[in-house]
C-alpha positions in Angstrom: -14.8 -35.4 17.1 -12.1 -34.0 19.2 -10.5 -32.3 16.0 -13.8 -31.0 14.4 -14.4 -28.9 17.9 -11.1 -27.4 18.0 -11.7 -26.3 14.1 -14.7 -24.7 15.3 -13.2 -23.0 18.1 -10.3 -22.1 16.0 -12.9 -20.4 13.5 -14.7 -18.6 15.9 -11.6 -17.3 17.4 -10.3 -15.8 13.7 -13.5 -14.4 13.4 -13.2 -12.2 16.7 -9.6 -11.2 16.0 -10.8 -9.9 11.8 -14.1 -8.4 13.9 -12.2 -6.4 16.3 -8.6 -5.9 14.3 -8.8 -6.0 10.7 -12.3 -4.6 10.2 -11.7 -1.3 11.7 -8.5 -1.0 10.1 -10.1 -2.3 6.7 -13.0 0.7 7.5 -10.4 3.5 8.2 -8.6 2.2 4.9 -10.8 3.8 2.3 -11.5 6.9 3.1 -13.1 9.1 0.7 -12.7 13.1 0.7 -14.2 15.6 -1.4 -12.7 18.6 -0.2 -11.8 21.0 -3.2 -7.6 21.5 -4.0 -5.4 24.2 -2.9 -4.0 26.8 -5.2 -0.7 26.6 -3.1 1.8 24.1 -3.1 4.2 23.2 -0.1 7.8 22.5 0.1 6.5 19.1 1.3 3.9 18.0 -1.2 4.3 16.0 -3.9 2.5 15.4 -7.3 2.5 12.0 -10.3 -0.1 12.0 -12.7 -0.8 9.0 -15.0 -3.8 9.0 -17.9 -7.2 10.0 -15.2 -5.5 9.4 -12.2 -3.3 11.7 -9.7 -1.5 10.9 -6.9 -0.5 13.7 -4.1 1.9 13.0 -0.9 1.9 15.6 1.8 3.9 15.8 4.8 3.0 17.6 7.8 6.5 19.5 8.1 9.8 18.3 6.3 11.7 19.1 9.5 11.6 16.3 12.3 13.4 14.9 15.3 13.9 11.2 16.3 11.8 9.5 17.8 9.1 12.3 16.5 5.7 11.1 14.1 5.7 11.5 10.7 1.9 11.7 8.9 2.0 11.1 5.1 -1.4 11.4 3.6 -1.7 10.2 0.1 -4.5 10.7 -2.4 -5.6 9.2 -5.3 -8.0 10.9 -7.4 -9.7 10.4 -10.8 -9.2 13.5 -12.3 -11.2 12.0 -15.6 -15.1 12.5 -17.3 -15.6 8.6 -16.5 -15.8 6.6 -13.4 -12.5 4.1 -13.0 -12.6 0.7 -10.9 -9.2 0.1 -9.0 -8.2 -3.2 -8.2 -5.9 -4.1 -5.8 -5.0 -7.8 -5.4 -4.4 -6.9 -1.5 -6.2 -5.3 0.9 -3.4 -2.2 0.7 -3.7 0.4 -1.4 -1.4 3.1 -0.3 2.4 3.0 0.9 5.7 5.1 1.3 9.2 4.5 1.2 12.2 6.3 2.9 15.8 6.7 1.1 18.8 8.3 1.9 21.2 10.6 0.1 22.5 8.1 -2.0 19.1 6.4 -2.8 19.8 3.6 -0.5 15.8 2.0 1.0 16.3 3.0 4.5 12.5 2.5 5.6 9.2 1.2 3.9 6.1 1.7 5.6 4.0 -1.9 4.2 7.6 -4.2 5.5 6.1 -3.8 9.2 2.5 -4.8 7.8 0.5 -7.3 7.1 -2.8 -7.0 4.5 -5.2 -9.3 3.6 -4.9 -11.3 0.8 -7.6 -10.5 -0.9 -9.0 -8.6 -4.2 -10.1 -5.1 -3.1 -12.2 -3.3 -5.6 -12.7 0.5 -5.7 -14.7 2.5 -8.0 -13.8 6.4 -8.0 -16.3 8.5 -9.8 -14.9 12.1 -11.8 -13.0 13.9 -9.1 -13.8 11.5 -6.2 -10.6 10.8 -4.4 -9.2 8.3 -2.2 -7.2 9.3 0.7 -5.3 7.6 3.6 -2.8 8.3 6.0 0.1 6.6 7.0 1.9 7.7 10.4 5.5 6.2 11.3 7.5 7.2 14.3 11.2 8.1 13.4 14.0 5.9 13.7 16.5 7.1 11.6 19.8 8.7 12.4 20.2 12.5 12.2 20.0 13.6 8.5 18.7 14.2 5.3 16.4 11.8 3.8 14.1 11.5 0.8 9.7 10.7 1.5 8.2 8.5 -1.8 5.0 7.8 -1.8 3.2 5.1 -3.9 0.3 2.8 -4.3 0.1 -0.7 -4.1 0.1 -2.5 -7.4 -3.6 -2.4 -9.0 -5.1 -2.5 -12.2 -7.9 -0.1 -13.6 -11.2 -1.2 -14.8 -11.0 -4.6 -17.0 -6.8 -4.2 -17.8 -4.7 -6.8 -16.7 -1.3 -4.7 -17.0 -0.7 -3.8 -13.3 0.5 0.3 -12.4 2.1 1.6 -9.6 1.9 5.5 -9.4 4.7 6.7 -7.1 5.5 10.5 -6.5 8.6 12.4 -6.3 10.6 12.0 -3.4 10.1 14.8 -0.8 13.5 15.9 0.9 13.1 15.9 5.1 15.7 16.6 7.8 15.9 14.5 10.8 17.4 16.3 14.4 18.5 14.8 16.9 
């Protein structure tokens, strides 16, 4: 009897921490914009394209100092005549890496994270986009470093051959 109780409590207690952790998080997650693009380009946006789907990094600057916030805001969108279903097999769907000069992984954004483990379906009608951004506090030395964005692995619509879109890299200076 004893055990059965402390299941319950145990239940009740994962289902305050999702309630007031993960579902806000999971809410802020897919956000949807449908704000028409730019003509102009920064120095610190990035494009990949692949069949009906684009992905765009932007940076707020590509000049920080330690210690100082970096934004990245990625977006997805389905730049196609048909809607497309992502799936996701986790509850992420965006990331970034940082590299150094030499190529070297120096910081990824998802290896301080966790997600759900769980399949995440999004539909994106023609030119719906999804957006999301990631914000990271510096801890690097002073230097030059490279910004990559990516998504998570997913498939689209009923294919089982998983993509990953990742951008070109995106070169910042760090100050002290």
């Amino acid at each position: 009897m004893r055990r059965g109780y402390l299941y319950g409590v145990a239940g009740i207690v994962l289902a305050i921490v999702l309630s007031v952790v993960a579902l806000p998080t999971l809410r802020n997650y897919f956000i949807r914009a449908s704000v028409p693009e730019t003509s102009q380009q920064k120095l610190w946006e990035s494009t990949a394209s692949s069949n009906q789907l684009t992905l765009a990094m932007r940076l707020d600057t590509n000049k920080y100092d330690i210690r100082q916030q970096m934004n990245v805001t990625l977006r997805l969108t389905n730049r196609g005549d048909s809607k497309i279903t992502l799936v996701f097999t986790t509850s992420q769907s965006f990331d970034f890496k940082v590299t150094d000069e030499s190529g070297r992984e120096m910081y990824k954004w998802s290896s301080e994270r966790f997600f759900l483990q769980v399949v995440t379906k999004t539909t994106l009608e023609p030119r719906e986009k999804l957006e999301r951004t990631l914000a990271w506090v510096i801890d690097l030395l002073p230097g030059s470093y490279r910004v990559i964005g990516m998504t998570a692995k997913f498939t689209v619509d009923e294919s089982l051959l998983p993509i990953t879109l990742e951008t070109p890299g995106i070169v910042v200076h760090v100050n002290s």
